[in-house]
C-alpha positions in Angstrom: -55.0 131.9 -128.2 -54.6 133.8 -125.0 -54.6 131.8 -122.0 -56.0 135.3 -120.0 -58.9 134.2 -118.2 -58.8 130.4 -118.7 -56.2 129.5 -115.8 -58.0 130.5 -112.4 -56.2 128.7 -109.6 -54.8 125.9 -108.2 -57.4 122.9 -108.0 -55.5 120.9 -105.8 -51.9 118.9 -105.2 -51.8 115.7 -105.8 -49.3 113.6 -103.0 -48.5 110.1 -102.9 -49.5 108.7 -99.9 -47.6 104.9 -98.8 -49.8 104.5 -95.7 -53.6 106.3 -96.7 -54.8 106.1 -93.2 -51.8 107.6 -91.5 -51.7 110.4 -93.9 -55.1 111.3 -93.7 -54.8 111.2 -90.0 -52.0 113.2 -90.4 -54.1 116.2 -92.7 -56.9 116.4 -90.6 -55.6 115.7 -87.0 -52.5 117.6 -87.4 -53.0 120.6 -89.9 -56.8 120.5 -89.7 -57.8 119.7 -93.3 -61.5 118.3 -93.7 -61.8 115.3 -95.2 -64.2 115.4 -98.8 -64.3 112.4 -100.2 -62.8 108.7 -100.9 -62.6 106.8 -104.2 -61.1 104.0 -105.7 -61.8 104.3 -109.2 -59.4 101.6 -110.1 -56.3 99.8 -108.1 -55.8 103.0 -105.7 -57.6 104.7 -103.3 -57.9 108.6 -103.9 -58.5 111.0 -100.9 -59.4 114.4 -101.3 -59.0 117.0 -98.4 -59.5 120.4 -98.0 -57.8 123.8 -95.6 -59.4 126.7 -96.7 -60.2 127.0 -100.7 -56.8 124.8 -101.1 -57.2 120.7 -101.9 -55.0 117.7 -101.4 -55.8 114.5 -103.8 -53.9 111.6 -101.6 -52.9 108.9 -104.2 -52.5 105.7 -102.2 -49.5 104.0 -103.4 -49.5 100.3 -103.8 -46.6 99.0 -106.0 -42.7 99.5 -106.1 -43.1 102.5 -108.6 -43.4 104.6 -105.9 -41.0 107.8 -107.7 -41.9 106.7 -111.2 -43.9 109.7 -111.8 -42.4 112.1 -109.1 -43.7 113.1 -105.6 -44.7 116.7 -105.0 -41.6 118.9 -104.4 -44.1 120.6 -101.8 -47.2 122.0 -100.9 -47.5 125.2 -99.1 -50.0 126.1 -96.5 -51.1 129.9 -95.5 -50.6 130.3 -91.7 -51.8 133.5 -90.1 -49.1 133.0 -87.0 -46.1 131.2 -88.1 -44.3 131.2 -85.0 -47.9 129.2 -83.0 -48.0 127.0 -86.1 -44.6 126.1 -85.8 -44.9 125.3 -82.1 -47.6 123.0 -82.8 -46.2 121.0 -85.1 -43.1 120.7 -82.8 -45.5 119.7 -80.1 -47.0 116.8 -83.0 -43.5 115.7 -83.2 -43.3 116.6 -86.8 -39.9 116.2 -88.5 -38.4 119.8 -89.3 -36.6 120.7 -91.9 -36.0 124.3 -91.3 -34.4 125.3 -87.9 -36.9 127.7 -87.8 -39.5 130.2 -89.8 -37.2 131.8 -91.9 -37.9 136.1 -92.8 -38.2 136.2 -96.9 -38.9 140.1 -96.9 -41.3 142.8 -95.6 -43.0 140.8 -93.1 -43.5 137.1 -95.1 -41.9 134.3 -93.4 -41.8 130.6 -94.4 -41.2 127.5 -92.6 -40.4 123.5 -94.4 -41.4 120.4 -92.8 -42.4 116.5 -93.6 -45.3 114.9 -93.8 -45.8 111.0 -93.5 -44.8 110.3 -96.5 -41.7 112.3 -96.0 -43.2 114.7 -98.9 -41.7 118.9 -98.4 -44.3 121.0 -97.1 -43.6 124.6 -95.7 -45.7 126.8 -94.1 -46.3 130.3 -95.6 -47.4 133.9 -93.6 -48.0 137.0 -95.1 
């Protein structure tokens, strides 16, 4: 069977989350993600947040298993100035892992940082 047509996009990214409340602090207050909605269909919460048509599932983590199934490697985030968004997050007191946004060809730049959880993210422009 062809999988043409039956793939349409990313849903969301799941990320593991140690400290719910900081992290969803974190989505909203600092990259401006709304929140949708919290569950706790069993022995973890689940947080779902939105930027745009992208979604984050938070998965609150509660036991010592916290790698057992991976963390995300990263999530990336469409920024239409690179260089303000960086600033910003500088000014949050994020922790950098680039020095700086970094060119990747004809006018595209990218940018990696951590979230509370210490997960990858990296900011994108086109």
């Amino acid at each position: 069977m062809d999988s043409k047509g039956l793939f349409l996009g990313l849903d969301h990214i799941g990320i593991k989350a140690y400290d719910v409340e900081k992290s969803i602090k974190f989505y909203t207050e600092v990259l401006g993600f709304e929140l949708l909605q919290r569950i706790k269909p069993g022995d973890v919460e689940l947080v779902f947040l939105r930027l745009g048509e992208m979604v984050v599932e938070l998965v609150e983590v509660n036991d010592d298993h916290k790698y057992s199934d991976g963390v995300v490697n990263h999530l990336s985030i469409k920024v239409s100035d690179i260089f303000a968004a960086v600033e910003h997050l500088r000014e949050q007191q994020v922790e950098f892992i680039s020095q700086g946004p970094t060119s990747v060809g004809e006018g595209r730049y990218n940018f990696f940082f951590r979230g509370p959880a210490q997960e990858k993210l990296e900011l994108f422009q086109a």
